[in-house]
N, C-alpha and C positions, 0 to 999 in steps of 0.2 A: 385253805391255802392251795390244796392240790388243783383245787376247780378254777382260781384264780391264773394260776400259772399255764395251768392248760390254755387256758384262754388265750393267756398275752404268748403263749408259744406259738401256735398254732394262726398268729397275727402275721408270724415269718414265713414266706413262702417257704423256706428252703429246710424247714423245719416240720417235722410230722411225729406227733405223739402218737405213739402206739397201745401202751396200756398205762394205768396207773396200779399202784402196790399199796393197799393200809396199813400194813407190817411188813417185816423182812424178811419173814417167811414165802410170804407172796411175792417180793420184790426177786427172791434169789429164783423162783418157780418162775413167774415169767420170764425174767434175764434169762435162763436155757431155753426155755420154749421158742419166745420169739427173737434171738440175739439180736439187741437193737445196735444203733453204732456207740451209743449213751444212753446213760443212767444217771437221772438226779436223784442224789441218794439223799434224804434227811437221817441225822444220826440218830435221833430218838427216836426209832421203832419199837414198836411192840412186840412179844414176840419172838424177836430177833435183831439186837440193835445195827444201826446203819455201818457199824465197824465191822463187823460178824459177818454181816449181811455180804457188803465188798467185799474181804477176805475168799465167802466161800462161790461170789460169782467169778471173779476173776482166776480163782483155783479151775473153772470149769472152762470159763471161756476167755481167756487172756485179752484178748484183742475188744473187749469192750472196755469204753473209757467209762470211766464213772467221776460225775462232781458233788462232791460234798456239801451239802448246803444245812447249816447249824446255827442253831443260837449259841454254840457254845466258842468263845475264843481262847480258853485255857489252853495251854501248850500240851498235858496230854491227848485232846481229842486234835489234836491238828497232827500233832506227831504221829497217834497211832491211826488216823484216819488216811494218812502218806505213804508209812507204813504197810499198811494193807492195798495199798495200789491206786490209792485215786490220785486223777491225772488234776484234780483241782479243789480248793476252798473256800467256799463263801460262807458269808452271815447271812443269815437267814431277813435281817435287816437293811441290806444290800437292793442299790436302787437296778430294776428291772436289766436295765443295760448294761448292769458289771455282768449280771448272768450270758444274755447274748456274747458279751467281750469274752469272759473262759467259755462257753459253749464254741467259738469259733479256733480259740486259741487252742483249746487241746484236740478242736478235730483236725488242726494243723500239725498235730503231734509235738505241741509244746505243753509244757507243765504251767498252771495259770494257778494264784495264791493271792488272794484281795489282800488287797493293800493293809486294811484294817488287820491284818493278823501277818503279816512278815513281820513286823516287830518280835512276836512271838518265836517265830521259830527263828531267825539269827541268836534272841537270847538264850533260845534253848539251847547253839547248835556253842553258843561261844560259854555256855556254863557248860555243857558237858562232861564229865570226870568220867576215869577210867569205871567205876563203880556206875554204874547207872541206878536211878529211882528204882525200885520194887513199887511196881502195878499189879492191876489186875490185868492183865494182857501178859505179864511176864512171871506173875505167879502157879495164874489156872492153866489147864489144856481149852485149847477150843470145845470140846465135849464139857469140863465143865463151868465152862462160863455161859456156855448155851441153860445148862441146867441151872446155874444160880438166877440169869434173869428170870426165868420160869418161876423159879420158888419167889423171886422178890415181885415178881406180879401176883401172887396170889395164889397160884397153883400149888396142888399137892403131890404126890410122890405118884398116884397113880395116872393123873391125867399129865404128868412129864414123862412117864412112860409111853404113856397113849401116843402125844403132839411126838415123839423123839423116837418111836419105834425100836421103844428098849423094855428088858425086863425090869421089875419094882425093884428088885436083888440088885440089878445094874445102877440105877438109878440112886437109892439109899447109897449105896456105895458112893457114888461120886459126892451127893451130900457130905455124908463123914470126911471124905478127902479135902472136900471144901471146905471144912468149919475147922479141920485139924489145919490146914498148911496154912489160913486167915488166921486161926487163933480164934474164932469170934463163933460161937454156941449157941446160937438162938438166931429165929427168924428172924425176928424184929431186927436185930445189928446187922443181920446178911441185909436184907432189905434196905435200912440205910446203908452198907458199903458199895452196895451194886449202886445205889442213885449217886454216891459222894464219887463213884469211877467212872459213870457216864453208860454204863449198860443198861440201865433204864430208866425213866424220870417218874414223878409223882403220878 
């Protein structure tokens, strides 16, 4: 998909890709490096999902926009994907020229949301209660939602320490915090919670 899209980008004069990202990790390390003017962010990263990922480029460098581009149109990945600063929405299903249209529209400094998913967020915006949903964006810290998709990828306690530049004492800790404030005690149920939240896929 990446090689695909580079392609038809770079078919736009006015358009110039400058690196690509395989996870979020790498996505947030080049965003400082080379501050581009935009970032097509997929949400399902590895790693570091595309939520995480915007959150901690835009923490560093404001002024890049970022477009969200996802298979997912559930209302919480659109919410919290808006939430964390992107200037735009797409389905990853979405024909080539809706991208150029938000690529153009939020270099113009407007906020751009595919049609296919404004449905979604007016009904989020018109169900809303004082009480909001309890997520995992609204339960964990960013530190440990970083560490849960880790452990729901496979990793163990020491190479989350390794990838996160923390101690195992650190790290165990944030475990425990996560299985006590989930409620949910074992890998396996972490591992489907983080894929049922959208932090990581299969």
């Amino acid at each position: 998909m990446r090689d695909g899209l580079r392609i038809l980008l770079e078919r736009h004069g006015h358009i110039e890709v400058l690196q690509e990202a395989e996870d979020g990790r790498s996505a947030v390390r080049l965003a400082k490096e080379l501050m581009p003017d935009m970032v097509i962010m997929d949400i399902g990263l590895p790693l570091l999902n595309g939520i995480e990922a915007t959150r901690q480029i835009l923490s560093e460098a404001p002024s890049i926009k970022i477009i969200a581009l996802s298979m997912h149109s559930d209302k919480r990945f659109v919410s919290e994907m808006l939430k964390a600063g992107a200037s735009a929405y797409l389905l990853k299903d979405c024909a080539f020229e809706e991208l150029i249209t938000a690529i153009n529209t939020v270099s113009s400094g407007k906020l751009y949301i595919s049609p296919s998913v404004t449905g979604v967020i007016v009904e989020n915006y018109l169900k809303k209660s004082a009480t909001s949903e309890a997520n995992v964006f609204s339960v964990l810290s960013e530190r440990e939602r970083e560490v849960l998709q880790l452990l729901a990828e496979g990793m163990n306690v020491k190479e989350i320490a390794f990838r996160l530049h923390l101690s195992v004492k650190t790290v165990e800790t944030h475990r425990t915090n996560i299985m006590n404030r989930l409620d949910i005690h074992s890998i396996a149920e972490l591992t489907k919670y983080a894929i049922r939240e959208g932090l990581t896929n299969l």
